[in-house]
C-alpha positions in Angstrom: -5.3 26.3 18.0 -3.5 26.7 14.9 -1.9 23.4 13.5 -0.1 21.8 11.1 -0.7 18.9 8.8 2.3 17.2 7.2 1.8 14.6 4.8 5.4 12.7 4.6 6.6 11.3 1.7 10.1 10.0 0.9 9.7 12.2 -2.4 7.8 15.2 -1.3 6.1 16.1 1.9 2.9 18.0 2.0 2.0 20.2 4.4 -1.6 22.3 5.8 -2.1 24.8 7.9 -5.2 25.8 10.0 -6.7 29.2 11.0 -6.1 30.5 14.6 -9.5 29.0 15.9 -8.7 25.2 14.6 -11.7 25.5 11.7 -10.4 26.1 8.6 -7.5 24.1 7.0 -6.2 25.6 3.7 -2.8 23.7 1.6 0.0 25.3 2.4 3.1 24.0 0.7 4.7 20.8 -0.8 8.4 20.6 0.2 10.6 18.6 -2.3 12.7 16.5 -0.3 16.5 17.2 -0.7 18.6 16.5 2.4 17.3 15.3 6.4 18.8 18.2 7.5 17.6 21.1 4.8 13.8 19.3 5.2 13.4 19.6 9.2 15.0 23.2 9.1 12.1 24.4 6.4 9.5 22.5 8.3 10.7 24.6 11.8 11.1 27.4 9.9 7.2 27.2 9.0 6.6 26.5 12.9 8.3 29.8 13.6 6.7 31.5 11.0 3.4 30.6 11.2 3.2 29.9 15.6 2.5 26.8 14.9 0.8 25.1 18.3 0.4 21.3 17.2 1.2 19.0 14.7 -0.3 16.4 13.0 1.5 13.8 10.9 -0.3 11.2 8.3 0.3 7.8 9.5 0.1 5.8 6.4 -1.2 2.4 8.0 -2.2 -1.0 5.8 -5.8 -0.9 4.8 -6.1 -3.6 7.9 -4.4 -1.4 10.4 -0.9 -3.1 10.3 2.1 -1.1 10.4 4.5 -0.8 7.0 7.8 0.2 6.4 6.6 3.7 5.3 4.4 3.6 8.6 7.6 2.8 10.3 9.6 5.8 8.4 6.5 8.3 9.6 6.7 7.2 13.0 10.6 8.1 12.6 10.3 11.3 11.0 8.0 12.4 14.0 10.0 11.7 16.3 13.0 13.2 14.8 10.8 16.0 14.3 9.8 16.3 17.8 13.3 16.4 19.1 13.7 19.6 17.2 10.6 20.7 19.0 8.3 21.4 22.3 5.3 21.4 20.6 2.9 18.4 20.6 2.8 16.3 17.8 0.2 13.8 17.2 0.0 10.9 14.8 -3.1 10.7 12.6 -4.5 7.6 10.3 -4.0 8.6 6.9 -5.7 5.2 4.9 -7.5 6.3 1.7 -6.3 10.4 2.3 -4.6 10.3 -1.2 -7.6 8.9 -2.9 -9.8 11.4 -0.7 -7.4 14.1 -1.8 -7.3 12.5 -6.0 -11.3 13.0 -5.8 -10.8 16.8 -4.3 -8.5 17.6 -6.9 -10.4 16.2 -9.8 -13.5 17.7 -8.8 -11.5 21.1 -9.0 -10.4 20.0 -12.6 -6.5 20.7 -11.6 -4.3 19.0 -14.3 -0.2 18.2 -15.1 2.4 19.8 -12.6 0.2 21.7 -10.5 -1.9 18.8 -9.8 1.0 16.2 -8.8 2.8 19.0 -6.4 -1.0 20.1 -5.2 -2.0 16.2 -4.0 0.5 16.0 -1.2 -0.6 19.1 0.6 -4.3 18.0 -0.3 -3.7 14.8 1.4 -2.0 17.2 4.5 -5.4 19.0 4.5 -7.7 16.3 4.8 -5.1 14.5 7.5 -5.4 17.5 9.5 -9.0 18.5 8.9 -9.9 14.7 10.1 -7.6 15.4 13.2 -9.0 18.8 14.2 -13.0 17.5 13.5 -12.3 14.2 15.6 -10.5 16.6 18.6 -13.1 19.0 18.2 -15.8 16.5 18.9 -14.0 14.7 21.9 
């Protein structure tokens, strides 16, 4: 199943895509967010592109599981999202990702612009790598 992994941010949004057989999960872009309207119709435009089958969105939880105002605003964009589309989408807990993703990108000694525009779709891979392994083993 191929999938997508979106990382929302009220600044950027990073995304991941998988290979065909759900295994794999490689960065794929970091949108900068302009208008509502100009972000969903990039991200369905990606759907198209790529026959996109799920989708995964980071749910950024508190470290004790409560819901935030960003948790709130992911919750939102997903569901605006999926009233643009049939496919399934599926919230995923996203606590720690970005530090998970800082470590990935230090290890790969990735520096300046590159690095900041490189986190978000990190943090989308690991999101949807820790989706895919969990359904996977279910």
């Amino acid at each position: 199943m191929r999938a997508l992994g979106i990382d929302f941010g009220l600044k950027r949004v990073g995304l991941a895509i998988s290979d065909r057989s759900g295994i794999l999960v490689s960065p794929y872009l970091t949108l900068e967010r302009t208008t509502r309207d100009a972000l969903f119709e990039a991200i369905i435009e990606i759907i198209r592109q790529e026959s996109v089958e799920a989708i995964v969105v980071g749910l950024p939880l508190s470290m004790d599981g409560e819901d935030t105002l960003t948790t709130r605003q992911a919750r939102n964009f997903a569901q605006s999202l999926g009233r643009r589309t049939d496919l399934p989408i599926h919230l995923a807990d996203e606590r720690l990702t970005s530090a998970q993703a800082e470590e990935e990108l230090n290890a790969a000694d990735l520096r300046g612009t590159k690095r900041k525009m490189a986190l978000d779709s990190q943090a989308a891979v690991i999101i949807l790598r820790t989706w895919l392994e969990n359904a996977l083993s279910s």
